[in-house]
SEPA-778465 format. One line per 10 residues: their letters; for each residue z, x, y of C-alpha. Coordinates in steps of 0.2 Angstrom, whole numbers. Layout:
// SEPA-778465
a) Z,X,Y  ...
//
This chain:
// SEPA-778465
xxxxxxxxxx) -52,-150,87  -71,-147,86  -81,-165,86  -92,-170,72  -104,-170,84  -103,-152,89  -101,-145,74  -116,-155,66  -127,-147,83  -117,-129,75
xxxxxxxxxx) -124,-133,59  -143,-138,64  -144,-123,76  -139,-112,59  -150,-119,48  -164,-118,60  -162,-100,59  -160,-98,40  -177,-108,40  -186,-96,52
xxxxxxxxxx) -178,-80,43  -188,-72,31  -182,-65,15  -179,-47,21  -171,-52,38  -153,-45,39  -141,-57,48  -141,-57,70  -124,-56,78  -128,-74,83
xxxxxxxxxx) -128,-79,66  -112,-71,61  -105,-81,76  -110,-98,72  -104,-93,53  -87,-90,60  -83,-103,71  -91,-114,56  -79,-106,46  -63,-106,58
xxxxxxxxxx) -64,-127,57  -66,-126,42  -83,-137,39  -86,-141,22  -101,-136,22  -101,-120,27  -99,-111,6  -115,-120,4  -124,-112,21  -118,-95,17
xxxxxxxxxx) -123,-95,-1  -141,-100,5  -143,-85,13  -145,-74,0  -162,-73,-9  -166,-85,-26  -168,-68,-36  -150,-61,-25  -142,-80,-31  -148,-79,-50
xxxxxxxxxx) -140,-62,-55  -123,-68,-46  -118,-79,-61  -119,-65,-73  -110,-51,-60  -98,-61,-54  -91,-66,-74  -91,-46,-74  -75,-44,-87  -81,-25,-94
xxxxxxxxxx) -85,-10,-81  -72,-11,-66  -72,-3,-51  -56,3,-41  -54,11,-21  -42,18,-17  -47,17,4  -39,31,16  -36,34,34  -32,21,47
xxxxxxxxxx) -35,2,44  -50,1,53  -56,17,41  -49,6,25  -57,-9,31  -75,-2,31  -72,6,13  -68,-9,7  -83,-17,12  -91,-5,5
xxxxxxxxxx) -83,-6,-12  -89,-24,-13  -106,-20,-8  -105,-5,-24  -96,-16,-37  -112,-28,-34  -123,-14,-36  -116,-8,-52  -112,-25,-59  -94,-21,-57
xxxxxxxxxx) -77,-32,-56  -69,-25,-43  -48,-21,-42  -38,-27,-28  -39,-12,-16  -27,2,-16  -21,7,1  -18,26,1  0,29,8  2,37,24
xxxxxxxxxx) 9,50,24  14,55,42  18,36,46  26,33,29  16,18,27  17,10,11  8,-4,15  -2,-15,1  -17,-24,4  -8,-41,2
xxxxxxxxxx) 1,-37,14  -11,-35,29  -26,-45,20  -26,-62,11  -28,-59,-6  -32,-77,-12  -45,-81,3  -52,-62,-3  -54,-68,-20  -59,-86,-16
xxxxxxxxxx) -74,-79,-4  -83,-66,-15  -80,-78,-31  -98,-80,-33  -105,-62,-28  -91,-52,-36  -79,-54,-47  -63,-48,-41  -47,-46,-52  -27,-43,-43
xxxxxxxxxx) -28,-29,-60  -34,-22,-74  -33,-30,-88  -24,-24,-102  -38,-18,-113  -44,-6,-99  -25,3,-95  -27,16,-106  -44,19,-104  -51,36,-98
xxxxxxxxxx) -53,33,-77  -67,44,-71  -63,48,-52  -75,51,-40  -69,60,-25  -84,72,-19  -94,55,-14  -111,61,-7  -117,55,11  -130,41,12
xxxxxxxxxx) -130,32,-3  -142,20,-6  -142,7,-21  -152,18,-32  -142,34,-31  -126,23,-33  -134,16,-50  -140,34,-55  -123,42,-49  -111,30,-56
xxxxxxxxxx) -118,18,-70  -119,27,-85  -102,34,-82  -95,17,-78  -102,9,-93  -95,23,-105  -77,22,-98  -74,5,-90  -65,10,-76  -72,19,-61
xxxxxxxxxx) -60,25,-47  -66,30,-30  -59,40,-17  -66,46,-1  -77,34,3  -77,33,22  -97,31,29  -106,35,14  -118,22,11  -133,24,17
xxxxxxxxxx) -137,12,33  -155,6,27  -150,-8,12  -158,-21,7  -155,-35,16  -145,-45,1  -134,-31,1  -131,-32,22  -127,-50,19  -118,-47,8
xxxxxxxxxx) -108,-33,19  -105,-46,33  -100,-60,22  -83,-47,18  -81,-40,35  -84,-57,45  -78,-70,30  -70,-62,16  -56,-50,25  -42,-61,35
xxxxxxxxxx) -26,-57,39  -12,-60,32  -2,-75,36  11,-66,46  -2,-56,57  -14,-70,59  0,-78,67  6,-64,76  -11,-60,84  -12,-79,88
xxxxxxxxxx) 5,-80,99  0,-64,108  -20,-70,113  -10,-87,118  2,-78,130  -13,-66,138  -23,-82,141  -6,-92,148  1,-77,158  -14,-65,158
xxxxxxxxxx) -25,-60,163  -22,-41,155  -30,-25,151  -26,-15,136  -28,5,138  -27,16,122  -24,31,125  -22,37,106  -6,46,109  -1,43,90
xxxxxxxxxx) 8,53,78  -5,59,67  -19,62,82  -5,75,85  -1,83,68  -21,83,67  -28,94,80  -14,104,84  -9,99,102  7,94,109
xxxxxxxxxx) 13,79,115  17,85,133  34,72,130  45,85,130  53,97,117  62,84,107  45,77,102  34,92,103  48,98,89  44,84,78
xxxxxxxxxx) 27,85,78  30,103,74  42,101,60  29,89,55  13,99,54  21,114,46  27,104,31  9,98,29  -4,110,35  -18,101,26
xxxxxxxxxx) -19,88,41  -24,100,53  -40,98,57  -42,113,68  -45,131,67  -27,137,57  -27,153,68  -28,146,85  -10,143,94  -9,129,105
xxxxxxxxxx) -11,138,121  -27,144,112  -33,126,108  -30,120,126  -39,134,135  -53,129,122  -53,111,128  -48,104,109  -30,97,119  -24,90,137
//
C-alpha cells in the first residue's frame, strides 16, 4: 500500500505541473504517469485533479454535453483490439465535438477468428461510463424514441479530421436524424487538436478503458509469475491467422495448415490485401512473404 506521505508528494508534484501548464499545453507522458499511479490507489482525489485540467470554458459546456439525451452517436470499431481501442477513443473525442451521447461501442465481429466478442467483455463498462460521466454522456443503448429512427451511416470517413470538418461533416445530419453510425474510423482524426480535445483523448486511453475484471486479473497472475520466475522476453512474430488470409502467404507449417488458410481465403477474397493475380511463389519472389 502507497503511504499517505507519498502519495501527498504524487499529488504536489502533479499540481505543480498543472500550475506551470498553460491553457493550450497538451498533457507530458509524465503527467499521464503520475495520473495513473494516482489513479491505481485509488486517491480520492484524483476526479478532482483530472477535471482541473481542462480549460474553464472546456468545464462550462460539459454540463450541457454530458446531459446530451437527443443526437446519439454509435461506432461500430473494426480490426484487432488495439485498432478498436484507438477508435474508440476517437469516438469519445467526436461525440464531444458534435454534442453527442455516445452508444456502448459495437465491436465488429471477426470474421476469420469468429470472434464475437462484446465490449463488456474485454472493457469495464460501468468504470467506462463512470469516467467520461462529466465530458460525455454515455448510454449501454438507445433509447426507445430513437430505434426507429432513420440511422445515417457513415463508412467513407475522410482522413485528418479536425473539429471543424467533423462539426461541418456530421452535425447537421445528426441533428436531423438522431442517430449517427460510424464505421471505418481507424486513424482519421487529424493529430493537431486542441489541447481540450487531447486531454480529453488521454483521459479514455489512460483512465477511462480498463479491462475487464477477468483480464485484469489474468494479466495480473502472469506480470506476477515473470517478476517471480522471470526474468522473460516476449517475441511476436505475427504468425496469426488473419496476417495469413491477408497477404496471401503460407504459413510454412505444413500442408494441413497451409490448407486451411487456403480454404479460408477463397471463401473470403475481400481480406486479401494483396495483388488478386499474383500466386504465392509470385508474392515470395516479390519479398511480400518469407
Amino acid at each position: 500500500m502507497v503511504s499517505k506521505c507519498k502519495s501527498d508528494m504524487l499529488l504536489k508534484s502533479l499540481l505543480n505541473t498543472i500550475a506551470s501548464c498553460e491553457n493550450n499545453c497538451v498533457l507530458s507522458h509524465y503527467t499521464v504517469e503520475l495520473l495513473q499511479v494516482l489513479n491505481y490507489w485509488k486517491i480520492s482525489r484524483v476526479s478532482s485533479v483530472i477535471y482541473a485540467l481542462f480549460s474553464i470554458d472546456s468545464r462550462k459546456a460539459s454540463p450541457k454535453i454530458s446531459k446530451e439525451k437527443r443526437r446519439f452517436l454509435i461506432v461500430v470499431a473494426s480490426g484487432g483490439l488495439n485498432q478498436q481501442r484507438n477508435q474508440i477513443v476517437d469516438v469519445v473525442i467526436i461525440a464531444r465535438i458534435l454534442e453527442a451521447a455516445l452508444v456502448v461501442p459495437v465491436l465488429q465481429v471477426n470474421l476469420i477468428w469468429g470472434d464475437e466478442s462484446e465490449f463488456s467483455d474485454i472493457f469495464d463498462v460501468k468504470h467506462f461510463k463512470r469516467t467520461l460521466q462529466a465530458d460525455v454522456r454515455v448510454v449501454s443503448s438507445l433509447p426507445s424514441t430513437h430505434l426507429m429512427s432513420r440511422k445515417t451511416i457513415e463508412t467513407k470517413i475522410p482522413y485528418d479530421l479536425s473539429p471543424l470538418r467533423i462539426r461541418t461533416r456530421f452535425f447537421r445530419q445528426l441533428n436531423e436524424d438522431g442517430v449517427l453510425v460510424l464505421k471505418g474510423l481507424d486513424s482519421k482524426l487529424s493529430k493537431n487538436r486542441p489541447s481540450d480535445l487531447q486531454k480529453l483523448r488521454c483521459k479514455v486511453a489512460f483512465h477511462a478503458l480498463r479491462y475487464a475484471a477477468p483480464i485484469t486479473e489474468l494479466g495480473n497472475r502472469l506480470a506476477r509469475r515473470m517478476w517471480i520466475e522471470g526474468p522473460f522476453i516476449a517475441f511476436h512474430l505475427q504468425l496469426e491467422k488473419d496476417v495469413y488470409v491477408r497477404t496471401g502467404c503460407l504459413t510454412g507449417l505444413g500442408t494441413e495448415y497451409d490448407d486451411i488458410i487456403t480454404k479460408v481465403r477463397e471463401s473470403q477474397p475481400e481480406y486479401l490485401t494483396g495483388s488478386l493475380n499474383m500466386t504465392y511463389i509470385q508474392r515470395r519472389l516479390a519479398g511480400l512473404c518469407l
